[in-house]
C-alpha positions in Angstrom: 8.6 -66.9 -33.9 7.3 -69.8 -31.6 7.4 -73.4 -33.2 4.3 -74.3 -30.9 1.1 -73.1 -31.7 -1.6 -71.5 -29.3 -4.1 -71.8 -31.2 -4.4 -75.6 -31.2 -3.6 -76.1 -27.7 -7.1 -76.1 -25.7 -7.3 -74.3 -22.8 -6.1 -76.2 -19.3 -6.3 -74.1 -15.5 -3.5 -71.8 -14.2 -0.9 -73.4 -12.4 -0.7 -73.1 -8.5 2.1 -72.9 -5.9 3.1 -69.2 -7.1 3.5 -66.4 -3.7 1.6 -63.8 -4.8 4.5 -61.5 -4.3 6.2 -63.0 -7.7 3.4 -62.9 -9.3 3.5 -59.8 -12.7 0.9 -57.7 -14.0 1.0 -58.6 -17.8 -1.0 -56.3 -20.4 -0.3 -57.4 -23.9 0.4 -54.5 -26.8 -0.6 -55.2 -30.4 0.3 -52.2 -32.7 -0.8 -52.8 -36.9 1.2 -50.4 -38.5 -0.2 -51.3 -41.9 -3.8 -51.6 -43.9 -4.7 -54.6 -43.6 -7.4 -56.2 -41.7 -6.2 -58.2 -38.7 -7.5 -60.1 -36.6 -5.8 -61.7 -33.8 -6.0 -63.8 -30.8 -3.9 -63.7 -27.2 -2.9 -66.5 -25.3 -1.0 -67.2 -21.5 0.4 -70.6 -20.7 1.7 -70.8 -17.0 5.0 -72.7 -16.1 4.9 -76.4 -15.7 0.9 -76.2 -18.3 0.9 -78.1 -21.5 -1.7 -76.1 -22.8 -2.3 -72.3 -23.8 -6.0 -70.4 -22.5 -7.3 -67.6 -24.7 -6.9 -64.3 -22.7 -8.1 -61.3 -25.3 -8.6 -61.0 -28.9 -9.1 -57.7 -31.2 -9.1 -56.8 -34.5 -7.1 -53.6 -35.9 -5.8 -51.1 -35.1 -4.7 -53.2 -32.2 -4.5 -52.6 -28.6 -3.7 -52.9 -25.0 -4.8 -55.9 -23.7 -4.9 -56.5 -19.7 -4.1 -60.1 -18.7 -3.8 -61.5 -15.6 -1.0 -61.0 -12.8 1.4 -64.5 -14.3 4.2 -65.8 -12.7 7.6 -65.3 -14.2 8.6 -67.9 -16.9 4.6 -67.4 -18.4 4.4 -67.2 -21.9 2.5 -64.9 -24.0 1.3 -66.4 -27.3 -0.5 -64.2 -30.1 -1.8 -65.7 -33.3 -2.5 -62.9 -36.6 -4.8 -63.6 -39.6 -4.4 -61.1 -42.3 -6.5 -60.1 -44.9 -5.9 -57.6 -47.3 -4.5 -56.8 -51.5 -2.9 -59.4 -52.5 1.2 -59.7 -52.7 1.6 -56.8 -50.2 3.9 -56.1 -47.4 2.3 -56.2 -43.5 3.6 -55.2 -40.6 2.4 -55.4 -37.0 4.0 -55.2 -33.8 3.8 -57.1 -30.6 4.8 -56.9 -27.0 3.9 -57.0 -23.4 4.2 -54.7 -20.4 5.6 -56.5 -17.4 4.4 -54.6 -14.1 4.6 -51.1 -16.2 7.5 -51.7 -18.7 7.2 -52.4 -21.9 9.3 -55.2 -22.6 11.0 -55.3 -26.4 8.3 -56.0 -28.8 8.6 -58.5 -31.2 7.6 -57.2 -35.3 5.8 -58.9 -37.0 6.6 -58.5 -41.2 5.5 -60.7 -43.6 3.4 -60.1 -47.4 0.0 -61.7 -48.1 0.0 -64.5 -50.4 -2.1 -63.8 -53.8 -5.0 -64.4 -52.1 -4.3 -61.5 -49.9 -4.0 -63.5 -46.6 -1.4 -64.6 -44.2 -1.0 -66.1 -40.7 1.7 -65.4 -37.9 2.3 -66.3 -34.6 4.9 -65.6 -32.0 5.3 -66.2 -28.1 6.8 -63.7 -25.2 8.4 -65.1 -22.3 7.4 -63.2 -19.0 11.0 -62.7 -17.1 
């Protein structure tokens, strides 16, 4: 899970001085594997940016989510509210596809609090 947080970073151009040759077609993969409701929000911070820019958001049962081509070294940030019974076990799954392959995706596990909510985030590094 990433330390940063995409959500509170406000949303700042794409850097330049990429040859379009290195440049990768990104879609990003949510999979909720569980009955919760979640919503969730994507991000993409290009090398060398301070700041993440929203990309996509969706709600469950997830989906594939086409970004734009990134340079190598872009990260992929996702941040997950969930909502459901209280004190139960979630479980989502997140990944990209880099140019047609699916890179590993990360899982995303956790239980609600006795409120019935929760919050993840976690960030994928485009190689």
């Amino acid at each position: 899970m990433s330390t940063s947080d995409p959500a509170a970073d406000p949303p700042s151009p794409a850097s330049g001085n990429v040859s379009a040759s290195a440049l990768r077609t990104v879609t990003a993969v949510v999979q909720v594997e569980s009955p919760q409701v979640v919503r969730y929000k994507i991000f993409v911070r290009h090398p060398g940016d301070a700041a993440f820019s929203e990309a996509a958001s969706g709600t469950d049962p997830g989906g594939c989510h086409p970004l734009a081509e990134l340079p190598p070294q872009s990260e992929v940030g996702a941040s997950f509210n969930i909502a459901g019974t209280p004190n139960t076990a979630y479980r989502i799954r997140f990944g990209c596809e880099v140019d047609g392959t699916p890179l590993p995706a990360t899982p995303i596990t956790g239980t609600t609090d006795p409120n019935g909510a929760d919050a993840r985030r976690t960030t994928v590094t485009i190689p």
